[in-house]
C-alpha positions as CSV (number, residue, x, y, z in Angstrom):
1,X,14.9,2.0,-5.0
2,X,14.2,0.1,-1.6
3,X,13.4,-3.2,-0.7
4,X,10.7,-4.1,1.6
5,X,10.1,-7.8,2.9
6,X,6.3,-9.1,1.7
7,X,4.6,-11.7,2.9
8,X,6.5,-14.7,3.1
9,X,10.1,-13.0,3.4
10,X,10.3,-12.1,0.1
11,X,12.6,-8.9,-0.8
12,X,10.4,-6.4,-3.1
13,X,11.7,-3.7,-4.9
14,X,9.4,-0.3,-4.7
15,X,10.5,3.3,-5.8
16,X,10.9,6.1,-3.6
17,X,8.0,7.8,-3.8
18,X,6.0,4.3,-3.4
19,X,8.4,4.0,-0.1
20,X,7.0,7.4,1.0
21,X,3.3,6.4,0.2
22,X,3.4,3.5,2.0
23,X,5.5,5.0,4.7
24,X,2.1,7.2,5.2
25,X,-0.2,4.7,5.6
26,X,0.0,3.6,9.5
27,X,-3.4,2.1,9.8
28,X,-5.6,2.4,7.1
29,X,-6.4,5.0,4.8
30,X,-9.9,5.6,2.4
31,X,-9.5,6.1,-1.4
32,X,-11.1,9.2,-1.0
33,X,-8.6,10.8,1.2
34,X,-5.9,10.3,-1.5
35,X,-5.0,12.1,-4.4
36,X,-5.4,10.6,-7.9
37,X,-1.2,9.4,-8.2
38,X,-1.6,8.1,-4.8
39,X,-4.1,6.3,-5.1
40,X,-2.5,4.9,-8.4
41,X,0.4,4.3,-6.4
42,X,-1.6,2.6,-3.7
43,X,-2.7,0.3,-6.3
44,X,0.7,-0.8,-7.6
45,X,1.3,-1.8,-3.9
46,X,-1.5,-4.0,-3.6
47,X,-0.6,-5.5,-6.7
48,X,2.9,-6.4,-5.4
49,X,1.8,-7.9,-2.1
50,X,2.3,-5.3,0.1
51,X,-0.8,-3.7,1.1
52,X,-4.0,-5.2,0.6
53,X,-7.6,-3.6,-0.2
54,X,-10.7,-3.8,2.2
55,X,-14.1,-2.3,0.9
56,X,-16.2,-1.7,3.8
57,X,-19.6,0.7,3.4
58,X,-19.0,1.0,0.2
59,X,-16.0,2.8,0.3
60,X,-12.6,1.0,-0.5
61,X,-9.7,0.8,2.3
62,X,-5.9,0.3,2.5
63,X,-4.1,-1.3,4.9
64,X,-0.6,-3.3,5.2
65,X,-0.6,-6.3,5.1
66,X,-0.1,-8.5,8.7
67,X,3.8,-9.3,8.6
68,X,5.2,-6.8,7.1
């Protein structure tokens, strides 16, 4: 387990493998370019503050969020 601060200062646990996903992900990265756990994972982190979803031209975006 790590601990990332979200938005706000807040400590949030994530798993390793989450840590490496969202390690990978410098700017943004399309859905499409992911595999199918991945993207699952991806998900979790958007759920827990930490990266947030942009759909632009129809295709769907992750990128962290500003503060992190």
């Amino acid at each position: 387990m790590k601990s990332i601060l979200a938005a706000g200062g807040i400590p949030t646990f994530i798993s390793l493998h989450e840590s490496e996903v969202y390690e990978n992900l410098i700017n943004k990265i399309c859905k499409d370019e992911l595999n199918e756990r991945d993207a699952y994972i991806m998900q979790g982190l958007v759920n827990k503050g930490l990266v947030k979803r942009v759909i632009e031209n129809k295709k769907v975006y992750f990128m962290r969020r500003s503060g992190n």
